[in-house]
C-alpha positions in Angstrom: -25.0 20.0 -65.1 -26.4 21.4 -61.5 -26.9 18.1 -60.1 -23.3 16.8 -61.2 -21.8 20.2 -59.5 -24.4 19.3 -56.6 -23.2 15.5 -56.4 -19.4 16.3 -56.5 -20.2 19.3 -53.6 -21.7 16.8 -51.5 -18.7 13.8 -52.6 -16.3 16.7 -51.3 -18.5 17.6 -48.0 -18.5 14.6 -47.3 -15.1 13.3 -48.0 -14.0 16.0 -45.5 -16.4 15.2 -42.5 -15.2 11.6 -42.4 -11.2 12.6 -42.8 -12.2 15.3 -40.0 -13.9 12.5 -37.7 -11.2 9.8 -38.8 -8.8 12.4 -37.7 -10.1 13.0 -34.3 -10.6 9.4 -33.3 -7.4 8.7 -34.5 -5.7 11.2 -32.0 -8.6 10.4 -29.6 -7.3 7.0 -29.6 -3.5 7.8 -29.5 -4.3 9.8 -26.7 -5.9 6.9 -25.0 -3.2 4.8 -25.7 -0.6 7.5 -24.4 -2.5 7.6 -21.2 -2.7 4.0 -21.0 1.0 3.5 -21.5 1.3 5.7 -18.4 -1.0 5.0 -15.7 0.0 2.7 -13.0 -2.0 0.7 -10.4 -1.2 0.6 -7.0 -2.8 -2.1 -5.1 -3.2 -0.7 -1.0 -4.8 -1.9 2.1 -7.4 1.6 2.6 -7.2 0.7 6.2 -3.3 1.1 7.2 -3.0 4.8 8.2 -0.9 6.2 8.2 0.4 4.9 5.3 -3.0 4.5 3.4 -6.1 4.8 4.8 -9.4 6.9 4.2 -10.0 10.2 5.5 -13.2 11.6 7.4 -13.7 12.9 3.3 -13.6 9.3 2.8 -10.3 10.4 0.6 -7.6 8.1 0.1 -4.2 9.9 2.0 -1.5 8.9 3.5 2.4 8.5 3.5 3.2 5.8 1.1 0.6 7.5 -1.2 2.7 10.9 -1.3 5.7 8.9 -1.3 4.1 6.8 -4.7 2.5 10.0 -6.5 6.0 12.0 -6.1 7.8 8.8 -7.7 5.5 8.5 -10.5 5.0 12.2 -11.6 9.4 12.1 -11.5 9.2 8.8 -13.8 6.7 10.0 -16.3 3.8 7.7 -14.6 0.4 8.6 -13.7 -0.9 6.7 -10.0 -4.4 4.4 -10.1 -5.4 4.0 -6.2 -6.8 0.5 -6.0 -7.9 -0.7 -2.5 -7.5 -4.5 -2.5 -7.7 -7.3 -0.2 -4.3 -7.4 1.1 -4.4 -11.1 1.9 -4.6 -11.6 -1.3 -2.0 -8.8 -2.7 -0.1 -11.4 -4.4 -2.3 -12.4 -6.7 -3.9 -9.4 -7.3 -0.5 -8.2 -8.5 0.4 -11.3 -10.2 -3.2 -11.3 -12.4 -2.1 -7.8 -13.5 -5.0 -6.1 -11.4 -2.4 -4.1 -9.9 1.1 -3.6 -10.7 2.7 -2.5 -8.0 2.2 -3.3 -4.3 2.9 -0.1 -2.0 1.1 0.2 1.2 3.8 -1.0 4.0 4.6 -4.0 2.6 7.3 -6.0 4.2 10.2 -7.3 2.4 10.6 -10.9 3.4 12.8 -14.0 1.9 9.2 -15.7 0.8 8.4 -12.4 -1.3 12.0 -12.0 -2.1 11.9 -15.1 -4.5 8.2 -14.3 -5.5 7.6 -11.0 -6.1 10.4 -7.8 -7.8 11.1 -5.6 -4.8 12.1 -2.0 -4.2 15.3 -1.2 -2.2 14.1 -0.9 1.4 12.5 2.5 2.1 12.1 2.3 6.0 12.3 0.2 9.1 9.5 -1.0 10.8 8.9 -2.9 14.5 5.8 -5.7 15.0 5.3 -4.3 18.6 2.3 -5.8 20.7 -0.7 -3.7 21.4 -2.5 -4.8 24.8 -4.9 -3.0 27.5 -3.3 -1.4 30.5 -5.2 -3.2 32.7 -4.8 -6.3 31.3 -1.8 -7.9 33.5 0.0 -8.4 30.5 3.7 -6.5 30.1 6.3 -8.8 28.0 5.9 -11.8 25.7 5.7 -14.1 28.3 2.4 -13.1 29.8 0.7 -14.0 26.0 0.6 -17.5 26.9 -2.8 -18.5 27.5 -4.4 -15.2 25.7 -5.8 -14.6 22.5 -3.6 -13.0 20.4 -4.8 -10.8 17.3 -2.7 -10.2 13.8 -4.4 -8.9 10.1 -4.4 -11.9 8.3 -1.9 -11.8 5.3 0.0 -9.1 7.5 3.8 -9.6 7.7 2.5 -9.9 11.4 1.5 -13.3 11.2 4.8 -14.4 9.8 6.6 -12.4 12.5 4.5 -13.9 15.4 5.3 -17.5 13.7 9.0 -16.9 13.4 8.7 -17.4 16.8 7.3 -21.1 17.2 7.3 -21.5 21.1 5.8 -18.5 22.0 3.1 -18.9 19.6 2.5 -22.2 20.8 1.7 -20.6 24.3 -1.3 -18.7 22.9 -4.9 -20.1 23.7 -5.9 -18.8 20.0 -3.9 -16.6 17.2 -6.8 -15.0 15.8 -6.7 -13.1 12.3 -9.3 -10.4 11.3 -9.0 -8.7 7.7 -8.2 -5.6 9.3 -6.1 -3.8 12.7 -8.7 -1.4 13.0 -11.3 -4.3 14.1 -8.7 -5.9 16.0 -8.0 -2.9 17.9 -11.3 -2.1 18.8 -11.7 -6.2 19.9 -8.6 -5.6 22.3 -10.3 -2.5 23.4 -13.7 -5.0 23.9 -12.3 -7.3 25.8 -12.8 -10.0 23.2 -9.2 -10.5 22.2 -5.9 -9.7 24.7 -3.4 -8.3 22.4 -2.7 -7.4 18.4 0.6 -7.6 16.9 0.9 -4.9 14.4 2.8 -2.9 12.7 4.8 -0.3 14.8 3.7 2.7 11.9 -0.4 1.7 12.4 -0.1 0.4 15.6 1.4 3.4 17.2 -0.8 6.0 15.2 -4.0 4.6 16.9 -2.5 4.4 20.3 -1.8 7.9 19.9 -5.5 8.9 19.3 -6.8 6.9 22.7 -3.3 6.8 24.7 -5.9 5.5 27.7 -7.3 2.4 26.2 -3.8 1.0 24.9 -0.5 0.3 26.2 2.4 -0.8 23.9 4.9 -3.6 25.0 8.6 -3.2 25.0 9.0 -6.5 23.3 8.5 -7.1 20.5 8.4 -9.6 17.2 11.4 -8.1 15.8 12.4 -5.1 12.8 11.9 -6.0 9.4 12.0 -3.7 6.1 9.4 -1.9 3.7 9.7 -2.1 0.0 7.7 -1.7 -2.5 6.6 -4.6 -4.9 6.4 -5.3 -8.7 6.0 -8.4 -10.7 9.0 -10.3 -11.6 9.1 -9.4 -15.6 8.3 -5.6 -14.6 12.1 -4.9 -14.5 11.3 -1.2 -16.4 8.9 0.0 -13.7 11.2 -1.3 -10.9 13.8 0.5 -12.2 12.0 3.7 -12.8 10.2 3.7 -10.0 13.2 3.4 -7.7 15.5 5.8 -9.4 12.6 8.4 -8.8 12.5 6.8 -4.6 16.6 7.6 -5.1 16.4 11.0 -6.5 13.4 11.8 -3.5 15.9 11.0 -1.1 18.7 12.6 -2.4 16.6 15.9 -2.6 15.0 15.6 0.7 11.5 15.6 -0.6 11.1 11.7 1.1 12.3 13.5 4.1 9.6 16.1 4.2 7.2 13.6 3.4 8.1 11.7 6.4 8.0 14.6 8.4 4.2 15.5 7.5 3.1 12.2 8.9 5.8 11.2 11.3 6.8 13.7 12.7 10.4 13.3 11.6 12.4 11.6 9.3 12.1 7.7 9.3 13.8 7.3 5.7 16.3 4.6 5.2 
């Protein structure tokens, strides 16, 4: 009689130590699946301040990643930073590594018919970066110089949009990254970058005596930010949050912190 009363104690202790760990798996689990449904990736170049770029803590910072982490927080979403190789940010979005692009990207016709795009956010300028001693001060003096961009930059498109000038150059040379450009302008070893006016402008600003900035230019073009084509819910939640920003002023005040003022479309 003791060991039947003993073997149905042990059925029962049992029985409720596996519903107990079933139990917690099972909201374990739900939880995971909750936070999956959430998160977001953002693919970024981690060397565009100051948009995104990495601070002396080696943190990731800068004004499109305020602008993305207000957005998601309003539309339910948790933000993934994932540095990528921006050359190849199409794919890395279209391979579902990422799934959104938001790091000064450039709304063009050619991404217009690839890629789901964000309502323009801000303006932008591909001004030409060069050495104030170099002898050169408009578009015409490039001819015969070495010209840098970042390759897969909307640089490079804006510096070919413009056939006959490009022509002129002794050598359009691409690096991965502005930063290494810069510093090869600075060198001697290239005679002007085209970059964007929001990166360009920032470095010039920390060594106003090495650079000089041009007062042509390769045009104004528009930032957006970018989704896959089927990813019509995110789009969609992810601008209404970029609408109620602005509508609030906090896209303003986010400007403000690294601009200086508001550059808000």
């Amino acid at each position: 009689m003791q060991n039947t009363i003993r073997s149905i104690l042990f059925g029962s202790v049992v029985a409720m130590m596996l519903a107990a760990c079933s139990d917690g798996s099972s909201s374990a689990a739900s939880s995971a699946q909750q936070d999956k449904s959430t998160l977001v990736v953002m693919g970024l170049d981690d060397s565009f301040p100051p948009m995104g770029f990495r601070d002396e803590n080696n943190e990731l910072v800068g004004f499109d990643i305020d602008m993305a982490r207000e957005a998601a927080k309003r539309a339910g979403l948790t933000v993934e930073l994932k540095p990528i190789d921006w050359s190849a940010k199409e794919s890395e979005l279209n391979s579902k590594r990422v799934d959104m692009l938001w790091n000064g990207l450039t709304i063009t016709p050619q991404r217009q018919q690839q890629l789901l795009l964000s309502k323009p956010y801000m303006d932008n300028h591909q001004i030409i970066v060069v050495r104030p001693d170099g002898g050169i001060n408009s578009k015409a003096d490039l001819a015969d110089k070495i010209v840098a961009v970042q390759d897969g930059s909307s640089a490079v498109e804006a510096v070919e949009s413009e056939p006959n000038v490009a022509k002129s150059f002794k050598e359009l040379k691409k690096y991965g990254d502005n930063v290494t450009a810069l510093m090869d302008v600075s060198a001697k070893r290239v005679d002007a970058l085209v970059v964007d006016e929001v990166v360009g402008r920032y470095y010039v600003s920390k060594k106003p005596n090495e650079y000089k900035v041009l007062e042509d230019n390769f045009g104004t073009e528009e930032y957006g930010v970018a989704f896959r084509k089927d990813d019509q819910a995110l789009q969609q939640k992810i601008q209404t949050a970029l609408d109620s920003m602005k509508a609030d002023g906090t896209s303003a005040k986010i400007a403000t912190k690294w601009f200086g003022k508001d550059v808000i479309k």
